[in-house]
C-alpha positions as MATLAB code, in Angstrom:
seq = 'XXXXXXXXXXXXXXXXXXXXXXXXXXXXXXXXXXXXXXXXXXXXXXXXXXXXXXXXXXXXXXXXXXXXXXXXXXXXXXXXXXXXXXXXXXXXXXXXXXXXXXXXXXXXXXXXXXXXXXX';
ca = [
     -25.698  -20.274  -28.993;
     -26.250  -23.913  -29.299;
     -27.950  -23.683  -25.690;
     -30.358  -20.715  -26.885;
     -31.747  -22.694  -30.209;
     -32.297  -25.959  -28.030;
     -34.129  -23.858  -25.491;
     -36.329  -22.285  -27.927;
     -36.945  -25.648  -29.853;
     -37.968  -26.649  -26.305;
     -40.443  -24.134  -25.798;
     -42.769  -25.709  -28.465;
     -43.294  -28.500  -26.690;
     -46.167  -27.642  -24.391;
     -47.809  -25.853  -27.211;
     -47.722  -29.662  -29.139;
     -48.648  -30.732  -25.904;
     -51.618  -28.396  -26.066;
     -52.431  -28.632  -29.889;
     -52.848  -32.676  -29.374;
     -54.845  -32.590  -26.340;
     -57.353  -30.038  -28.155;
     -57.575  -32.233  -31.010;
     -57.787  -35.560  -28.510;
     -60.383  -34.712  -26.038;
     -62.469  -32.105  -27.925;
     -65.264  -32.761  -30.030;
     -65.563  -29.587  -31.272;
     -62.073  -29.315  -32.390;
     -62.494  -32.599  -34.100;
     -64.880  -31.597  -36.124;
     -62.644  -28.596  -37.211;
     -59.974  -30.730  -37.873;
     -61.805  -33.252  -40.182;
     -63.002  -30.233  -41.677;
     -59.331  -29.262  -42.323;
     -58.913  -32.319  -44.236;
     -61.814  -31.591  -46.758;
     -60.701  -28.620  -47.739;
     -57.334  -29.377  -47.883;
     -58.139  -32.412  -50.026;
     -60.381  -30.419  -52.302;
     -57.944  -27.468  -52.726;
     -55.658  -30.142  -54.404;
     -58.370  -31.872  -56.225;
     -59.488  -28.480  -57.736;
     -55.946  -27.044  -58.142;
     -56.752  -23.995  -56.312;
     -53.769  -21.038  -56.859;
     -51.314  -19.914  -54.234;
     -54.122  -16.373  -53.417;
     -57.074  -19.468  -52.891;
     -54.714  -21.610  -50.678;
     -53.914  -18.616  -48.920;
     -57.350  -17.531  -47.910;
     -58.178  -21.030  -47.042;
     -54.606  -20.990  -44.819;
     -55.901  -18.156  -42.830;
     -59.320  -19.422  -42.431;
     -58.244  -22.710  -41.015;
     -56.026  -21.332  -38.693;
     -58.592  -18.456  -37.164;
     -60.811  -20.975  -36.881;
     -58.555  -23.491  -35.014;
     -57.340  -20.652  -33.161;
     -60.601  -19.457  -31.468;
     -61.381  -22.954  -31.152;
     -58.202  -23.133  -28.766;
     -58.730  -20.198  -27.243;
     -62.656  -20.984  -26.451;
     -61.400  -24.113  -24.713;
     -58.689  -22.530  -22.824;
     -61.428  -20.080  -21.790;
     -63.655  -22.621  -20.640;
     -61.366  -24.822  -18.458;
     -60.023  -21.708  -16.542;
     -64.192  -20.828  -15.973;
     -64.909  -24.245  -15.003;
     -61.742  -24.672  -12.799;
     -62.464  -20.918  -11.264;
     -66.297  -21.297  -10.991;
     -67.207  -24.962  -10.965;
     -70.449  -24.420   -9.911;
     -73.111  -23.482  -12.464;
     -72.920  -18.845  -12.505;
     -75.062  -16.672  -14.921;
     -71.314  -14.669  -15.635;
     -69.632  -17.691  -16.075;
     -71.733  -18.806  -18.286;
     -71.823  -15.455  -20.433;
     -68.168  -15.739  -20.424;
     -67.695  -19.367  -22.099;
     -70.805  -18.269  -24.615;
     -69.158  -15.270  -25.834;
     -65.964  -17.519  -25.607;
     -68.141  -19.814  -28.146;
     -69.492  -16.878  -30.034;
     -65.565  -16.168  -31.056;
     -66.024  -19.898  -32.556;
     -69.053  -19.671  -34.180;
     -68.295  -16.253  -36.193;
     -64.340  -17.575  -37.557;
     -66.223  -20.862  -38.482;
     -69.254  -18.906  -40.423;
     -66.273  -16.577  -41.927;
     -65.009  -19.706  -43.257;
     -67.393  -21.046  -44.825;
     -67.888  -18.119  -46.650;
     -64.429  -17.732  -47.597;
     -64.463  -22.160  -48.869;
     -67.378  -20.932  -50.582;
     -66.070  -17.961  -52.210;
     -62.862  -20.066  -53.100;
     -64.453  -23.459  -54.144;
     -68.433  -22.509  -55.518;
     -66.931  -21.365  -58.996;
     -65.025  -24.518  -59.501;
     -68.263  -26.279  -60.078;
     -69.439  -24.016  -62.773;
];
């Protein structure tokens, strides 16, 4: 039994491994991140209640999700079809497309959650 939780614990590993790179190397993701921060900061400034924090919750992590997915999309294109292809390309833009709509869902949902608190 003791084997099977240590194995499992294990198993997270490469996922960290993953999760830092992302936030390491990509700009994008950075961004994201910082943008974490701000509204993590501001839900405790404003006090925001446990249905608020949870909408934010969710919002961070679809964004930060199809972040991490876009970028896993785009290294397999790249290391697939290094060369410059019309699909390839259509691939890792509708792979940023995923990106742009959680972010703009997001944004409406910070808004939703944090526009009232100034009035």
């Amino acid at each position: 039994m003791i084997l099977f939780i240590k194995k499992r614990i294990l198993s997270f590993i490469p996922a960290f491994k993953g999760l830092f790179w992302l936030f390491k190397n990509e700009a994008n993701a950075q961004v994201h991140l910082m943008a974490t921060f701000v509204v993590v900061i501001a839900g405790f400034y404003f006090n925001i209640d446990s249905k608020d924090w949870l909408f934010l919750c969710f919002a961070i992590g679809l964004v930060i999700t199809a972040e991490t997915l876009n970028t896993s999309i785009e290294k397999l294109v790249d290391l697939l079809h290094p060369q410059n292809h019309q699909q390839a390309g259509l691939v890792k833009d509708l792979a940023a497309a995923g990106v742009l709509i959680a972010s703009i869902v997001a944004v409406v949902i910070a808004a939703l959650v944090f526009v009232p608190k100034f009035f």
